[in-house]
C-alpha positions as CSV (number, residue, x, y, z in Angstrom):
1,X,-69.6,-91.5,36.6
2,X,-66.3,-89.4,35.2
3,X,-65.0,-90.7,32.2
4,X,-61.0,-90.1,31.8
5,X,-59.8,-88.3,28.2
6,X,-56.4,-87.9,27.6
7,X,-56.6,-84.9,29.8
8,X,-53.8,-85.4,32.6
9,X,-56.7,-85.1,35.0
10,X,-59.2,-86.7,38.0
11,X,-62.2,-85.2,39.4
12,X,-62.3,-83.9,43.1
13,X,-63.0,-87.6,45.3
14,X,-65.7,-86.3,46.5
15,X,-67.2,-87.2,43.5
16,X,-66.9,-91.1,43.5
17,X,-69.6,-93.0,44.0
18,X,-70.8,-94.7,47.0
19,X,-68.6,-98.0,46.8
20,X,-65.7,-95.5,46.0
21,X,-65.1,-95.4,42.1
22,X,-63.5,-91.8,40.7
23,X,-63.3,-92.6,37.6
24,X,-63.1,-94.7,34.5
25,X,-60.8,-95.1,31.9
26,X,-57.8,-93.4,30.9
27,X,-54.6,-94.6,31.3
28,X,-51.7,-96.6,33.6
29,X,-48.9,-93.5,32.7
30,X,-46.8,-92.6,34.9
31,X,-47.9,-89.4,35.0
32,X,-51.4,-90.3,35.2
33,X,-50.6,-92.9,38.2
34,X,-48.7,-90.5,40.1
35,X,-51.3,-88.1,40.1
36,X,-53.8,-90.4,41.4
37,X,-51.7,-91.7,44.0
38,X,-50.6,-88.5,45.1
39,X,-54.9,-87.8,45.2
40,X,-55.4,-90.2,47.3
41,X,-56.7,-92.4,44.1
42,X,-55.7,-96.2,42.8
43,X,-56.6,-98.4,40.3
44,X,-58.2,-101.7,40.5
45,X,-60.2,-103.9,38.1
46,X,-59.8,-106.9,36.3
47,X,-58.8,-108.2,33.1
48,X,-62.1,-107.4,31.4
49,X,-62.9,-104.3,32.9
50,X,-62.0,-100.7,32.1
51,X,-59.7,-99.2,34.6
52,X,-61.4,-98.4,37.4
53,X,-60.1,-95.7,40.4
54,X,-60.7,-95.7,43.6
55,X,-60.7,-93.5,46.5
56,X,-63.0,-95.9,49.3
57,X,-64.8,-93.8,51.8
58,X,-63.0,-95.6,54.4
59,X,-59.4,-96.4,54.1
60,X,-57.5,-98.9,55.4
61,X,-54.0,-97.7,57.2
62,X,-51.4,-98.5,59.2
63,X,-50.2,-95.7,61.8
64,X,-47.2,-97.3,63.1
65,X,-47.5,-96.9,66.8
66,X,-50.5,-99.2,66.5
67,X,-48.3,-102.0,64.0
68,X,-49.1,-105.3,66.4
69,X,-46.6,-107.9,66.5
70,X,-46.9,-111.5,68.0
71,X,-45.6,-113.4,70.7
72,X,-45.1,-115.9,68.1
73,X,-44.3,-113.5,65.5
74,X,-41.0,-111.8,67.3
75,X,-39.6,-115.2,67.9
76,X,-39.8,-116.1,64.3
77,X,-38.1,-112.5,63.5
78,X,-36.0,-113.0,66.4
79,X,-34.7,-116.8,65.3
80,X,-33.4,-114.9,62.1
81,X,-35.6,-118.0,59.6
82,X,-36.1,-115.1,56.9
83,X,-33.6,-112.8,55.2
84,X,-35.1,-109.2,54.4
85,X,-34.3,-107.1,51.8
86,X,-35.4,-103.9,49.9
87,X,-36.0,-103.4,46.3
88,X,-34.2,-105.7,45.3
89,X,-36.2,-107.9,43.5
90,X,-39.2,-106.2,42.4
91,X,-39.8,-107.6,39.3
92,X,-39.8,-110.8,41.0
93,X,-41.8,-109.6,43.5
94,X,-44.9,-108.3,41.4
95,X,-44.9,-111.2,39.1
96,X,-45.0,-113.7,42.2
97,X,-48.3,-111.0,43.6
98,X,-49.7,-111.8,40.3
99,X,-49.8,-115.4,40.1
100,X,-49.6,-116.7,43.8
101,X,-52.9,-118.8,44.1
102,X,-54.9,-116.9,46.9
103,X,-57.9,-118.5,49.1
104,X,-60.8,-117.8,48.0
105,X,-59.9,-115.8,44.8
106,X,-60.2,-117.5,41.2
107,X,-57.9,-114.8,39.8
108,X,-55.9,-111.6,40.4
109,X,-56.7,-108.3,39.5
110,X,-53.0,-107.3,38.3
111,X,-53.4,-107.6,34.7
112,X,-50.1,-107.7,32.8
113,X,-50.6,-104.1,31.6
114,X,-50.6,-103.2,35.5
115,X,-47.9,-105.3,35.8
116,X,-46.0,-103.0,33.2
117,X,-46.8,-100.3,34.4
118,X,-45.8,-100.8,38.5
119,X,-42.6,-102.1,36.2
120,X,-41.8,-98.6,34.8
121,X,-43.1,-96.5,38.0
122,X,-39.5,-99.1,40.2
123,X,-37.9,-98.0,37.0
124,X,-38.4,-94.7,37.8
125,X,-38.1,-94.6,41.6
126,X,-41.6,-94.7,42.6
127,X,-42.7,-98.2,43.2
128,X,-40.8,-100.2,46.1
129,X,-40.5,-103.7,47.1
130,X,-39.4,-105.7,50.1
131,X,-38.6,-109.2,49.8
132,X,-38.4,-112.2,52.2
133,X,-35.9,-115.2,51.4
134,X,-35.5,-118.2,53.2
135,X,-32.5,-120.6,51.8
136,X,-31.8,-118.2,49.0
137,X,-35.5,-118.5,47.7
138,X,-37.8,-115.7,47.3
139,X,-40.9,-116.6,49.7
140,X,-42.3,-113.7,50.1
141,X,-42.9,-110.0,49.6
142,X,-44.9,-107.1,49.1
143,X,-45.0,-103.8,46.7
144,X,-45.8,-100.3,46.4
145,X,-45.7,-97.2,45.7
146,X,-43.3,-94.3,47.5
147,X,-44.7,-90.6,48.3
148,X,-41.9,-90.1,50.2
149,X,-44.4,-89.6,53.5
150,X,-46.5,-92.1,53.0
151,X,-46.2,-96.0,51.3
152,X,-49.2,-96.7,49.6
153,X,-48.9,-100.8,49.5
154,X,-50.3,-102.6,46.8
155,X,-50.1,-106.4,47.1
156,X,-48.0,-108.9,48.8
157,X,-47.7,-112.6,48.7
158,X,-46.5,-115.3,50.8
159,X,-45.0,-118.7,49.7
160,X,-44.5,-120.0,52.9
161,X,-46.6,-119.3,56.2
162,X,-45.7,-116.1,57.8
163,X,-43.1,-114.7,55.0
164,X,-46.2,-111.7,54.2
165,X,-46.3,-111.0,57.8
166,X,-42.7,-110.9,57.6
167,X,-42.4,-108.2,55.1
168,X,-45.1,-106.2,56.3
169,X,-43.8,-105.9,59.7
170,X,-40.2,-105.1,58.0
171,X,-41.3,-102.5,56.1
172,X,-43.6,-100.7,58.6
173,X,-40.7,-100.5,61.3
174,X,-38.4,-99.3,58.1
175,X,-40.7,-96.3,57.6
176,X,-41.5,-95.7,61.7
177,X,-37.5,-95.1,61.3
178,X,-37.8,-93.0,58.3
179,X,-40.5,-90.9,59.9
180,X,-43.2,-91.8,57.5
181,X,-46.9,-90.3,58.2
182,X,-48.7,-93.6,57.6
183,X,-48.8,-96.9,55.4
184,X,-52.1,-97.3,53.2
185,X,-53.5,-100.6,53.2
186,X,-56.1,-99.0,50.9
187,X,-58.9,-101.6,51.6
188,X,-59.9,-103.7,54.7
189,X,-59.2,-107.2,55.0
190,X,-58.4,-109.7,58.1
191,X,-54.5,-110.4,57.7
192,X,-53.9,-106.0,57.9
193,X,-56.2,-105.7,60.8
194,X,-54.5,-108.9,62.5
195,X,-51.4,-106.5,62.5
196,X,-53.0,-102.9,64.0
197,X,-54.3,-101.5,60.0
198,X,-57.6,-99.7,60.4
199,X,-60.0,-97.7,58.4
200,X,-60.1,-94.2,58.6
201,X,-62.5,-91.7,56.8
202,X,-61.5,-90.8,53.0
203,X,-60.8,-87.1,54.5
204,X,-58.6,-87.4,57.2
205,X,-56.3,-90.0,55.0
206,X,-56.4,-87.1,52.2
207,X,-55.5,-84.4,55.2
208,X,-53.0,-86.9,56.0
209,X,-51.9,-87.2,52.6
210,X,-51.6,-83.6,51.4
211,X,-50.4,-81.9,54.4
């Protein structure tokens, strides 16, 4: 396993181990999460933990000819229930992914020094947001970061049933418009598949990524 220094540096992916891990250690600078981003690298780990970053042999994306919308899910867009919005409130946003209770998960794994540094990185122009209000009140959302070709999403929440769906579906047909390559999901779950994500090997995301 690589061990960061202060060295602006992370070893080639191909070097992570089985589950996916790059590296350990380091540091959440901008510089140092901009690099990794723009590797095809993330971090994720919890409170106790060193940072941990990952590059997952199978990545979880979004190509948006294959983004899946609902019967159910165009008449709720369609009735106009939510207001949409982009960067706005990201602040608001990443503290609300942080402590939204989540089914089946005892915690979150954005520790306020990730928090911080997502913080610095909107600051800055790289980390995005899109919100979803209903009666003025922020309900739900999602955040991440902006390569200009590709949005690597990070976490979203939802306050009320549908607003993550909501925001997802917004910002996928905001970068089809843009002409965006893809939207990284990074890791599988359910609720991304539900909506046309799917994994695809560590290399072509990178060829994706860097070309």
């Amino acid at each position: 396993m690589y061990f960061l220094s202060r060295e602006l540096y992370f070893p080639p992916v191909s070097y992570a181990s089985p589950e996916g891990i790059v590296a350990i250690g380091g540091d959440l600078s901008v510089e140092r999460l901009m690099l990794a981003y723009r590797n095809g690298i993330f971090p994720w780990f919890e409170d106790d933990e060193p940072i941990l970053w990952w590059s997952p042999p199978q990545r979880m994306v979004l190509f948006f000819h294959e983004l899946r919308i609902s019967k159910s899910m165009r008449n709720i867009l369609n009735r106009g229930m939510f207001k949409i919005t982009f960067n706005t409130a990201f602040k608001d946003v990443i503290a609300n992914c942080r402590t939204v209770k989540r089914e089946g998960q005892q915690g979150t794994w954005i520790t306020g020094e990730m928090q911080d540094a997502y913080v610095k990185l909107h600051e800055l122009g790289f980390a995005k947001s899109v919100e979803v209000w209903q009666d003025g009140v922020l309900v739900g959302g999602l955040y991440g970061v902006d390569l200009g070709h590709v949005f690597c999403g990070e976490s979203m929440f939802s306050k009320v049933s549908n607003a993550s769906k909501v925001a997802f579906i917004a910002l996928a047909l905001k970068l089809q418009q843009e002409n965006y390559r893809l939207l990284d999901c990074q890791v599988y779950n359910d609720h991304l598949a539900s909506l046309g994500a799917e994994e695809i090997s560590r290399e072509e995301f990178l060829k994706i990524l860097t070309t």
